[in-house]
N, C-alpha and C positions, 0 to 999 in steps of 0.2 A: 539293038543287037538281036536280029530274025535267028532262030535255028531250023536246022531242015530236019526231017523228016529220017534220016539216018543215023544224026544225031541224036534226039529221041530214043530209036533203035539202041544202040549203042547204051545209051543212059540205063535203058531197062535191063539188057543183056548182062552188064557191066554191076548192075547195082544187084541182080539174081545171081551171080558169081560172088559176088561178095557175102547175099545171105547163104550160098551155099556152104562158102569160107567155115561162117558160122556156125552152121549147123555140122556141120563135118568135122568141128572142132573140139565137139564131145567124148570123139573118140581117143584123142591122145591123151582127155581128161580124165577118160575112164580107165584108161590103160596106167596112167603114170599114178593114178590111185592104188591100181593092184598091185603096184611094185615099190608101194610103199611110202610115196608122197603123201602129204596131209592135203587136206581140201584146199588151204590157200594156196599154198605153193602149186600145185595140180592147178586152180584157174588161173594163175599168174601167167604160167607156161601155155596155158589156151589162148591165152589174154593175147599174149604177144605172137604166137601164130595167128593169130586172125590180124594182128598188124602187116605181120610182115606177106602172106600168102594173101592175106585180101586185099588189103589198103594197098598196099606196097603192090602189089601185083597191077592190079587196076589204073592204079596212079599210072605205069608205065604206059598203059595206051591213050590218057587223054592226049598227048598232042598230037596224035597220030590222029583221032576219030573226032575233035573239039575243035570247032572254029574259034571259041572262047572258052569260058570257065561258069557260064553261065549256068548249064544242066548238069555236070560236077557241084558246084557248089550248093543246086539245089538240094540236090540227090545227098551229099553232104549231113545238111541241116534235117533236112530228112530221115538222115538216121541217127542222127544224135538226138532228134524228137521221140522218135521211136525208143531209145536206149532210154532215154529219162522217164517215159510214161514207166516203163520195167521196174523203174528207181520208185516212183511217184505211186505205184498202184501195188509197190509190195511183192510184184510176180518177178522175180528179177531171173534171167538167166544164168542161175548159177554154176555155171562152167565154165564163166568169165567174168561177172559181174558180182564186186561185193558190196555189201551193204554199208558199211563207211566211207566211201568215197565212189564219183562217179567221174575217175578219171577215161576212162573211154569212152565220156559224152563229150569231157574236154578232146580229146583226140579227133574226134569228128568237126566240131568248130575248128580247134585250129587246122586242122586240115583244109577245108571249106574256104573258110576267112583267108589265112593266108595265102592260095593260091588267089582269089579274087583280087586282093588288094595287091598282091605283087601284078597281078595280070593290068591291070587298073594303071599302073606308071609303065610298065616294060612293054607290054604287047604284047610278050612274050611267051608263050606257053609252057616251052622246053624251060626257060629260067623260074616261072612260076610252078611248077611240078618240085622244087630245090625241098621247100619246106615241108612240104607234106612226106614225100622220100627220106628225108632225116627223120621226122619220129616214125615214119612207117618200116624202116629197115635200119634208120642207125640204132632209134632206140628200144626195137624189136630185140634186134639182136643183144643189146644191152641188159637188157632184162633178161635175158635168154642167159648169156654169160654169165650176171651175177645169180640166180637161183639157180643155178648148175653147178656153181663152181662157188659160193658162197655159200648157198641153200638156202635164201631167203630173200624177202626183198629188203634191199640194201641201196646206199649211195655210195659203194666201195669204187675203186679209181677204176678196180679191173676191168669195170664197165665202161667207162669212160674211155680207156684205150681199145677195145674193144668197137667202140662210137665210132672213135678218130678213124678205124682204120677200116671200117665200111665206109663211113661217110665221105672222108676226103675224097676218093676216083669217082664217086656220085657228082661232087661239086665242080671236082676239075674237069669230068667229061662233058660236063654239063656249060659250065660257066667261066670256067679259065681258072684264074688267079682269085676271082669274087667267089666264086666258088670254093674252094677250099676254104676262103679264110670266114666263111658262112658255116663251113662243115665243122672249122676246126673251133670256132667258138659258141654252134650249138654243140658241140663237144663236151665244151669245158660248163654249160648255164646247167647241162642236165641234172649234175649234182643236185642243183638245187628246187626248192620249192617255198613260195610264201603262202601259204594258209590256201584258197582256193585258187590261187596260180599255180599251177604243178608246171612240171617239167614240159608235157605238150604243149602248153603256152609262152613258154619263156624259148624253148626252142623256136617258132614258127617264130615269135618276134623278135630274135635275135637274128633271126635266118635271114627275114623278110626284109629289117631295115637295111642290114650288110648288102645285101642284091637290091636291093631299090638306092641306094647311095653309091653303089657302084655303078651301076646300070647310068645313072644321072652323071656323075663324074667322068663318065666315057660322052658326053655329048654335051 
């Protein structure tokens, strides 16, 4: 799998919009402090703007500028290397990143991984973008809804409908019928979490197998 020289371009352009995401992301941290959020809630709400304005954003141009998923996926791992050294050396970016969990390292693999392994059976680009889209704006906004509207981070349902009703036209425009029914039961897995499984893993694989099972069932 050769990549051109555009691609590349793309890779770097794409991956410096994303740290820009990041760093720009301070600000609504600093600001939702002065009006009276506590530090966690305040990185929460960072947290998932950099999902959804970065990841999610980005995500929209790989099939457009990717012949594959090859310099995505690297670019990917890349930053969830990067986010773990942060973990690992104690210097953590505290305006999204907290010290008991390193679930936005998990968001970068799955992100990463499941576009590659769906790209791996479909071909696909437009179907492999499905998973990374769900946790980058289904459960962007999720978390967005329940610390707004909760005040905390929570596994309340409000979030979950909330999920359903970004994600579903993400899947149908995308995918048809495998689509939806991809949106609508990483929907429902988000609730949950097993110990170092969190929720951006159980989405991408719940996402991933529904569209690689359907994708096969069509041929």
């Amino acid at each position: 799998m050769s990549v051109s020289s555009s691609e590349i371009a793309w890779m770097i352009a794409l991956s410096l919009y994303v740290y820009l995401v990041v760093i720009a992301s301070k600000y609504p941290y600093k600001w939702l402090l002065s009006r009276g959020f506590n530090e966690h809630r305040a990185a929460y709400v960072s947290r998932k703007i950099i999902h959804i304005f970065g990841a999610g954003v980005a995500t929209l141009f790989v099939p457009y500028v990717f012949s594959t998923p090859v310099l995505p996926f690297i670019a990917g791992m890349a930053l969830a290397a990067y986010l773990y050294y942060h973990h690992r050396s104690q210097r953590l970016l505290d305006w999204f990143q907290f010290r008991e969990n390193m679930y936005e390292v998990n968001f970068a693999v799955a992100w990463a991984v499941s576009m590659l392994v769906v790209w791996l059976v479909t071909k696909n680009l437009f179907i492999s973008i499905i998973p990374g889209l769900l946790i980058a704006f289904g459960d962007g906004v999720t978390g967005l809804a329940r610390n707004l509207l909760i005040k905390r981070r929570s596994k309340h349902w409000i979030g979950n409908l909330f999920m359903l009703i970004v994600s579903v036209p993400i899947g149908y425009l995308i995918a048809g019928l495998t689509g939806v029914v991809a949106a609508a039961v990483a929907s429902y897995v988000e609730r949950y979490e097993y110990k170092n499984l969190d929720d951006n893993f159980l989405i991408a694989i719940a996402s991933s197998i529904i569209l690689i099972v359907g994708f096969i069932m069509q041929y």
